[in-house]
py3Dmol code that shows the C-alpha trace and the ligand (Angstrom):
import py3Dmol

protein = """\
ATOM      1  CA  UNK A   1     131.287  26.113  45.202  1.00  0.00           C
ATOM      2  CA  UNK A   2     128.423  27.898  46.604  1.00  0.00           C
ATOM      3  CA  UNK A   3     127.849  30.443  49.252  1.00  0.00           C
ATOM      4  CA  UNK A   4     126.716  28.253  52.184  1.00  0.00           C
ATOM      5  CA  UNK A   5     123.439  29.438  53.987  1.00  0.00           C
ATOM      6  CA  UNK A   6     124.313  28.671  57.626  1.00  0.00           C
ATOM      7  CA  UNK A   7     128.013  29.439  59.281  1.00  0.00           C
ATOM      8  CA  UNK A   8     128.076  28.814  62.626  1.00  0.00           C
ATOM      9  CA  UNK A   9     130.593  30.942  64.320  1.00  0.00           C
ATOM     10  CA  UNK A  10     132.704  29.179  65.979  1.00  0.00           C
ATOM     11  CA  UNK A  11     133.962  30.573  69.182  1.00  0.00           C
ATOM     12  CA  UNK A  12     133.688  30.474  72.787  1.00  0.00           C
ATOM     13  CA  UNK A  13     134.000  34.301  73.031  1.00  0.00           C
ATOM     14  CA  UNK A  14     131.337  36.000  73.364  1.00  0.00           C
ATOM     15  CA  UNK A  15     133.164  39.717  72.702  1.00  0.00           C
ATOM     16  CA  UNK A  16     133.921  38.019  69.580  1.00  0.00           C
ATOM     17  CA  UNK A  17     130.655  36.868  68.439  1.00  0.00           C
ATOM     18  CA  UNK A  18     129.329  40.379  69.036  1.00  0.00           C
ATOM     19  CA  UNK A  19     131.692  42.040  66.772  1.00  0.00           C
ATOM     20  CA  UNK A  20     131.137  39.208  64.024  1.00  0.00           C
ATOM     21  CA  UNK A  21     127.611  39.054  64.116  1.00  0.00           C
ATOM     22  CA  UNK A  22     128.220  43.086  63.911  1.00  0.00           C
ATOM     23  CA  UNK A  23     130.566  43.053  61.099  1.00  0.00           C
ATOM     24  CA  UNK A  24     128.318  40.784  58.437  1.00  0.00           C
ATOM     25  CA  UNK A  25     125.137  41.676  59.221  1.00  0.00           C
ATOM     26  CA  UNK A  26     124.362  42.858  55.644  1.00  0.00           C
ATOM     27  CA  UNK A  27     125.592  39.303  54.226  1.00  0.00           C
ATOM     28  CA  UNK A  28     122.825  37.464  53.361  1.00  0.00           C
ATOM     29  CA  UNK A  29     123.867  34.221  55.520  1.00  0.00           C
ATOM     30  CA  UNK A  30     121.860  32.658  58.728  1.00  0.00           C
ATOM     31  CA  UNK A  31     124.691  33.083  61.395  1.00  0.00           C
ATOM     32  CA  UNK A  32     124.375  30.445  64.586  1.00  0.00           C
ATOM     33  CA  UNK A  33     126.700  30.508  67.331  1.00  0.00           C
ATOM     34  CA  UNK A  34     127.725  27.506  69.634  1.00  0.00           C
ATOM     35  CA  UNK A  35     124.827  28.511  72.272  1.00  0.00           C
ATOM     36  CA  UNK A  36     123.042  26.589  69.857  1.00  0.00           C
ATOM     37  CA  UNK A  37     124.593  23.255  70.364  1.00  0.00           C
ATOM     38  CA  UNK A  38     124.892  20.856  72.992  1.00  0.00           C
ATOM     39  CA  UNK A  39     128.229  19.183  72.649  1.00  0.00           C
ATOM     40  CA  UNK A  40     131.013  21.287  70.878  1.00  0.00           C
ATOM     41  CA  UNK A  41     134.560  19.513  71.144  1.00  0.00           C
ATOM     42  CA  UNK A  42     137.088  21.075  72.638  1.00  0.00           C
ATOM     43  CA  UNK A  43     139.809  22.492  70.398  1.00  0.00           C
ATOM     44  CA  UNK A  44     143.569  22.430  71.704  1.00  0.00           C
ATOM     45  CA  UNK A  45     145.385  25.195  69.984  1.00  0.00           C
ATOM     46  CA  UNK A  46     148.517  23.825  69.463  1.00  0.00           C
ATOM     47  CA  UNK A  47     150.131  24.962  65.913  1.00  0.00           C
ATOM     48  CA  UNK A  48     152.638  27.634  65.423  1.00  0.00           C
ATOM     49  CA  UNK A  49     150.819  30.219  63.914  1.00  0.00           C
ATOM     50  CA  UNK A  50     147.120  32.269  64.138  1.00  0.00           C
ATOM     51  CA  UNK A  51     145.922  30.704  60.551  1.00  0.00           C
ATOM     52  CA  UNK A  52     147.157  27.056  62.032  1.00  0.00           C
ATOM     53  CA  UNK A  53     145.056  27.988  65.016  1.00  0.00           C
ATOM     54  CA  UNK A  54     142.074  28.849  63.277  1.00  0.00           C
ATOM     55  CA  UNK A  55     141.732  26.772  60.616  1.00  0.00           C
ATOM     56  CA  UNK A  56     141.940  23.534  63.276  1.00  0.00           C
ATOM     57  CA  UNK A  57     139.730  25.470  65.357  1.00  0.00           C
ATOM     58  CA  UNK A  58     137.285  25.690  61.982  1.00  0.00           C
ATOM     59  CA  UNK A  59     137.823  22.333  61.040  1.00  0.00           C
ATOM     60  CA  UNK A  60     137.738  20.422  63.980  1.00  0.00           C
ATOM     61  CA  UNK A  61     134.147  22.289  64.888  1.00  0.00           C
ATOM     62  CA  UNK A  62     132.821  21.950  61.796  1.00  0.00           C
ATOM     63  CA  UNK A  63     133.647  18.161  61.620  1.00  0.00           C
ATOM     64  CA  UNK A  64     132.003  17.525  64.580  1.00  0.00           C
ATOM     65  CA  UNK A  65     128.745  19.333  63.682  1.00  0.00           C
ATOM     66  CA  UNK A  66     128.483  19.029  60.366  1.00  0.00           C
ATOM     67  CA  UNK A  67     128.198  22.665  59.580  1.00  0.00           C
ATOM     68  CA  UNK A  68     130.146  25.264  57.962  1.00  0.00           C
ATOM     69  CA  UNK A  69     132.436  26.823  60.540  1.00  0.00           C
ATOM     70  CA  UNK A  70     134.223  30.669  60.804  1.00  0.00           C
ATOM     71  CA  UNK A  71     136.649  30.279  63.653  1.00  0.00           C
ATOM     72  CA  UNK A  72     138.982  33.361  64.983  1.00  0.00           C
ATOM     73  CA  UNK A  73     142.358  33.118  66.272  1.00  0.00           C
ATOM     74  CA  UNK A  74     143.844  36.389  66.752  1.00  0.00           C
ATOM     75  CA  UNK A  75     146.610  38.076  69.425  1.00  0.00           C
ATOM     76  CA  UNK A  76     148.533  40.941  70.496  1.00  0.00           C
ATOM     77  CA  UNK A  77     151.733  40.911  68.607  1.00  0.00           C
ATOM     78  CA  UNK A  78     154.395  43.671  70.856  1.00  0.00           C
ATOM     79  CA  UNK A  79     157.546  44.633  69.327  1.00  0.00           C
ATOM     80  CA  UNK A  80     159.491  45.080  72.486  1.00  0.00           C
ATOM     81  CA  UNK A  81     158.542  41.798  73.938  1.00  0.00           C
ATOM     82  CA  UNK A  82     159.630  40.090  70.432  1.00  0.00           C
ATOM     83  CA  UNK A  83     156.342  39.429  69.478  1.00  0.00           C
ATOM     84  CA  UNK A  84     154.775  37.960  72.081  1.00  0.00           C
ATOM     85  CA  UNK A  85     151.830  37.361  73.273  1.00  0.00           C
ATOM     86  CA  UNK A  86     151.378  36.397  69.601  1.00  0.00           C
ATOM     87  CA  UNK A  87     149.481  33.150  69.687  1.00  0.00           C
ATOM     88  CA  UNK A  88     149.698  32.651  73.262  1.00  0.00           C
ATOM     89  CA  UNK A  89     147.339  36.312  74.211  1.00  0.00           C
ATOM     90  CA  UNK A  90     144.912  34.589  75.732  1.00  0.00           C
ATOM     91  CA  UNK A  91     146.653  32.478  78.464  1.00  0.00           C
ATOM     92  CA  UNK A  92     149.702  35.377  78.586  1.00  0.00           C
ATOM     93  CA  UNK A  93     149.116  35.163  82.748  1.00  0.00           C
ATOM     94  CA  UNK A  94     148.933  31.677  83.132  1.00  0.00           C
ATOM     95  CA  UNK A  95     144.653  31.242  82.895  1.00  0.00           C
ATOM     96  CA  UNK A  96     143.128  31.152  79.863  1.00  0.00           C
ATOM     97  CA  UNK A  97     141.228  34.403  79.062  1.00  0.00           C
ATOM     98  CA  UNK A  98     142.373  36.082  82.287  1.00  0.00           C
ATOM     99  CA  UNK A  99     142.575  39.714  80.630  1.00  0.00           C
ATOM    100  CA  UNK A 100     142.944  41.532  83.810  1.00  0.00           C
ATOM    101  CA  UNK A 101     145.874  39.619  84.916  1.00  0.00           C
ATOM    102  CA  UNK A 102     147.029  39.515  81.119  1.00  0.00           C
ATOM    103  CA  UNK A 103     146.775  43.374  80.854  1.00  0.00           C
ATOM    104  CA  UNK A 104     149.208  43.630  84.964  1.00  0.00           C
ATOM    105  CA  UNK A 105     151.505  41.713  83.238  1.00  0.00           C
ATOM    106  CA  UNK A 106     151.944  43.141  79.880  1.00  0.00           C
ATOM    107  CA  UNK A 107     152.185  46.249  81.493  1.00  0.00           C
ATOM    108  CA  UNK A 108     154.762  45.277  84.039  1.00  0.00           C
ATOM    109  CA  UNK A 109     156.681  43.941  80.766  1.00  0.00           C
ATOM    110  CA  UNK A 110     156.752  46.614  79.214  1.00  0.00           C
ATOM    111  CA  UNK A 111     157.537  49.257  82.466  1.00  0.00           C
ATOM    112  CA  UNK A 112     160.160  51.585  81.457  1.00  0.00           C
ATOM    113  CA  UNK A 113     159.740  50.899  77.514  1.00  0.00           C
ATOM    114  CA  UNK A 114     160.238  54.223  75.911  1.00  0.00           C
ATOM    115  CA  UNK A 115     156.896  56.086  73.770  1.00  0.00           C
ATOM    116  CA  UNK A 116     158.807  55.288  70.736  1.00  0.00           C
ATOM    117  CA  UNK A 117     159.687  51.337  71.093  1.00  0.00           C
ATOM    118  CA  UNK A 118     155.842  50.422  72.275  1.00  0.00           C
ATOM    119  CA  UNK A 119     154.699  49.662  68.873  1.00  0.00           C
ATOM    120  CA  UNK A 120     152.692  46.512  68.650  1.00  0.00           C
ATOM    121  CA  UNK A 121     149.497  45.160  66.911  1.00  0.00           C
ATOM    122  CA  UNK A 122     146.765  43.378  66.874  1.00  0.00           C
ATOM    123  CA  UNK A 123     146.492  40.305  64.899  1.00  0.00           C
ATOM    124  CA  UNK A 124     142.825  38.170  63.307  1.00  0.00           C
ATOM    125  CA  UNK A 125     142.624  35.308  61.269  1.00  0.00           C
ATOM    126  CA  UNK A 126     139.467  33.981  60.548  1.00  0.00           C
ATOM    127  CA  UNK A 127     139.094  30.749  58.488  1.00  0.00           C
ATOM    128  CA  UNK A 128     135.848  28.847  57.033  1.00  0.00           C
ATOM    129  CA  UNK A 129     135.632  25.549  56.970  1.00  0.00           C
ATOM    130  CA  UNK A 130     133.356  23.309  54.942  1.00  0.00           C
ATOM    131  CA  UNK A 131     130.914  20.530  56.535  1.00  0.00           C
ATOM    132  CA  UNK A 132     133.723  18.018  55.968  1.00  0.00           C
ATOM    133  CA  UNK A 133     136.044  19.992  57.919  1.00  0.00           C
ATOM    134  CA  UNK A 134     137.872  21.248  54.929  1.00  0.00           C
ATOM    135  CA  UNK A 135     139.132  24.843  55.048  1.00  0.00           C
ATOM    136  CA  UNK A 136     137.423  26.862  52.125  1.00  0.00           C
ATOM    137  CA  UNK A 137     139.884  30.384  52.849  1.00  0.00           C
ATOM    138  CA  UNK A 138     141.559  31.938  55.653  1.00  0.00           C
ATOM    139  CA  UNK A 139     141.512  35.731  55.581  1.00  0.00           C
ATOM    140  CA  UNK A 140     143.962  38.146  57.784  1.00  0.00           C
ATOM    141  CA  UNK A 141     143.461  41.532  59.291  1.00  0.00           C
ATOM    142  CA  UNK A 142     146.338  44.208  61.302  1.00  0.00           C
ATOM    143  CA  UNK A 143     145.368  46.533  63.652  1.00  0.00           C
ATOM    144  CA  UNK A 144     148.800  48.870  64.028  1.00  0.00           C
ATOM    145  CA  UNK A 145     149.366  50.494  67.411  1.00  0.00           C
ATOM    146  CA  UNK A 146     150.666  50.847  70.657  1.00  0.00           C
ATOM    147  CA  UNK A 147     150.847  49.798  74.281  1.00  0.00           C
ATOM    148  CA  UNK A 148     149.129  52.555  76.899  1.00  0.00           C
ATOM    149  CA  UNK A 149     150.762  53.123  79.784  1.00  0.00           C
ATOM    150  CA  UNK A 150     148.040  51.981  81.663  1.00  0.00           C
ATOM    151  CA  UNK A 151     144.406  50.354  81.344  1.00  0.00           C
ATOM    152  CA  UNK A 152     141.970  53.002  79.966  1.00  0.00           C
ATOM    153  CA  UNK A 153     138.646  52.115  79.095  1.00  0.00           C
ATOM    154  CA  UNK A 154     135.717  49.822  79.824  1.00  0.00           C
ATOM    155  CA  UNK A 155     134.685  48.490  76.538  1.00  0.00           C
ATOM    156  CA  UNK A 156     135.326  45.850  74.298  1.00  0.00           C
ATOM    157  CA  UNK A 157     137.512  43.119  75.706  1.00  0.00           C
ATOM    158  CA  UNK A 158     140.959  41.597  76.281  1.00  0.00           C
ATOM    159  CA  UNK A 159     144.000  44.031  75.500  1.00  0.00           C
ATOM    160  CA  UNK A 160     141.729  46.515  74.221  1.00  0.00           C
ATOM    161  CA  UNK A 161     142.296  48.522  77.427  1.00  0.00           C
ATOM    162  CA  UNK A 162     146.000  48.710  77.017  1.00  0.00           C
ATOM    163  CA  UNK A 163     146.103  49.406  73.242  1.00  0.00           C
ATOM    164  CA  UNK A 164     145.855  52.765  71.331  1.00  0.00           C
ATOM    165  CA  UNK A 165     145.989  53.658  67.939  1.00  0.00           C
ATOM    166  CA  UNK A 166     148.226  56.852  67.991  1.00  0.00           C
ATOM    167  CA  UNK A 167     146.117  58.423  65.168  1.00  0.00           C
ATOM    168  CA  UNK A 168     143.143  58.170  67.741  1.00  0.00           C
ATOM    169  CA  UNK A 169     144.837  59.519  70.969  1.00  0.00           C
ATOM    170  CA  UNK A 170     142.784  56.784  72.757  1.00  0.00           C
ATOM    171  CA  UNK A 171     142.551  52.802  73.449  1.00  0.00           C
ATOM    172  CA  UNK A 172     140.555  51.164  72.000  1.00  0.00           C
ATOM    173  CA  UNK A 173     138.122  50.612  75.243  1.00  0.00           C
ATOM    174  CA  UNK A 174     137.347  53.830  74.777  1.00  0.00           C
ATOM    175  CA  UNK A 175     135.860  53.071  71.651  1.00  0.00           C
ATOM    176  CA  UNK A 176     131.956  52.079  71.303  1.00  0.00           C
ATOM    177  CA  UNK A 177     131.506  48.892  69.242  1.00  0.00           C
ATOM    178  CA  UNK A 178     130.681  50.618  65.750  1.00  0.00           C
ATOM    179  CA  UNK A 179     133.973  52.664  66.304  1.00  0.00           C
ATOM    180  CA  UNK A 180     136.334  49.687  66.629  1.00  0.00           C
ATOM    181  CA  UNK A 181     134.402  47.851  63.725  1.00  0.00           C
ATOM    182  CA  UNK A 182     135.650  50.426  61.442  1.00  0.00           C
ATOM    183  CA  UNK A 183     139.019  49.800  62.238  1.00  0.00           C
ATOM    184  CA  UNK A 184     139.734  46.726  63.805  1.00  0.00           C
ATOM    185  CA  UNK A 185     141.675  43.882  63.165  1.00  0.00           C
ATOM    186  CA  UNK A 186     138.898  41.850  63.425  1.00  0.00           C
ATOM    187  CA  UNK A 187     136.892  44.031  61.253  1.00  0.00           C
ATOM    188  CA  UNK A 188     139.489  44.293  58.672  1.00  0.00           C
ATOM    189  CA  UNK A 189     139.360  40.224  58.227  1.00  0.00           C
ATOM    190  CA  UNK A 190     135.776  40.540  58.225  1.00  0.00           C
ATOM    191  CA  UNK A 191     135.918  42.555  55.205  1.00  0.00           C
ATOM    192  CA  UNK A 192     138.002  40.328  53.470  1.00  0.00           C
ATOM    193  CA  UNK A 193     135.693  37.557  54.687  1.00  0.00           C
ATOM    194  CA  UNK A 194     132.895  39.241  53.454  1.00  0.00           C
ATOM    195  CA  UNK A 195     134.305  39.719  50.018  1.00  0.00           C
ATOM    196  CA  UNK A 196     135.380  36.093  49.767  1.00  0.00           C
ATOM    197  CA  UNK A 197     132.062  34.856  51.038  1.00  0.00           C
ATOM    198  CA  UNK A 198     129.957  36.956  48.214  1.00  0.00           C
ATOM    199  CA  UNK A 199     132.335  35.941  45.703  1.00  0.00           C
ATOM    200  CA  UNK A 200     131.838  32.110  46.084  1.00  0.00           C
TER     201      UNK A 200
END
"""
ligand_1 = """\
31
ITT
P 138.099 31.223 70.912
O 139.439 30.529 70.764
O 137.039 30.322 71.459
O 137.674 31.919 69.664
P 139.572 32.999 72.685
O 139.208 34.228 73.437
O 140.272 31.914 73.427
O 138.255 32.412 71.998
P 141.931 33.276 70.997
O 142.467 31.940 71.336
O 141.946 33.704 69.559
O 140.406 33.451 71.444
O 142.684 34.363 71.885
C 142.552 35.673 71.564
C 143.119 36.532 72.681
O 143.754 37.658 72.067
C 141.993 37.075 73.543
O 141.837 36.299 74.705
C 142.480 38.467 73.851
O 143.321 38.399 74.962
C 143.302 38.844 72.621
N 142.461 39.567 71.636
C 142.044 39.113 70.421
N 141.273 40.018 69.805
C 141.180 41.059 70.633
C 140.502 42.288 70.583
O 139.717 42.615 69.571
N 140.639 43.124 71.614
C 141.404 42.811 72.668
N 142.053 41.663 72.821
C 141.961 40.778 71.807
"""
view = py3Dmol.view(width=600, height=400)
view.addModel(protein, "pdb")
view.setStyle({"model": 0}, {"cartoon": {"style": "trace"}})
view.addModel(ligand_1, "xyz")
view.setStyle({"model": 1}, {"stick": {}})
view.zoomTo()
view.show()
């Protein structure tokens, strides 16, 4: 197999297709993103884990356009709560990608949860997918942490308000875009992309 010359990243997130357009901008490989077509199907994320989400997110994109397809599934994973958000981050509150009302509630979840039992992390998996919808890899990143007291922080997106890497003394909204794509879960699976990518 060959490196393909064209991956269209396949989100609806925009945050997302900042940090990935970010992350492999020294791979030499024409990245697209859905802006660039007209009619993208719908993908219900349905399976049990974040590399069952995004590898039916890759495939079922990459199917329908007959590209090669990176797709992202990735979630807050909080040991108190037993894990969750997990897969279900995005639509925690009820509306998908509601992240203010996601952030209240996580918060109000975790009220009263002691400094030492707010561990949590985040979680990426990114997979590719061929032009036939087949998925080439799937690649993982963790992002250890824990849950802030309360929202800090204006950039980035999501739970990044809420979540701090205790080596850092500060969430990761407080963190410019080159800063959390150093450390990131995202960025971590990126690298591993990356490496996988070159080396096909
Ligand atoms: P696509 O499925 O179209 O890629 P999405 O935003 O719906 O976009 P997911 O289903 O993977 O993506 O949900 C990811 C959720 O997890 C996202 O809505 C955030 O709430 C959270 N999340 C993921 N990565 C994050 C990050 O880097 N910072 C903060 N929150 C993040």
């Amino acid at each position: 197999m060959t490196m393909p010359e064209t991956i269209v990243i396949g989100t609806g997130n925009a945050h997302k297709v900042v940090e990935i357009r970010d992350a492999l901008r020294s791979v030499p490989v024409k990245l697209l993103d859905l802006t660039a077509f007209a009619d993208v199907p719908e993908v219900i994320e349905d399976r049990d884990s974040f590399a069952g989400n995004a590898s039916k997110k890759a495939c079922e994109i990459a199917q329908a356009l007959g590209c090669w397809v990176m797709a992202d599934d990735s979630g807050l994973v909080v040991d108190a709560l037993g894990g969750a958000p997990g897969i279900y981050s995005a639509r925690y509150a009820g509306e998908h990608g509601d992240y203010k009302a996601n952030n209240e509630k996580l918060l109000r979840e975790m009220a009263g949860v002691p400094e030492e039992k707010r561990g949590a992390r985040f979680v990426c998996v990114i997979a590719l997918a061929d032009p036939v919808g087949k998925v080439a890899f799937t690649v993982e990143g963790i992002f250890e942490g824990k849950i802030a007291q309360k929202e800090i922080g204006e950039n980035g997106f999501g739970y990044d308000p809420v979540f701090y890497p205790p080596e850092q003394g500060r969430t990761v909204a407080e963190m410019t875009l080159e800063e959390k794509n150093r450390v990131s879960h995202r960025a971590l699976a990126l690298k591993a992309f990356r490496k996988r990518l070159l080396g096909m």
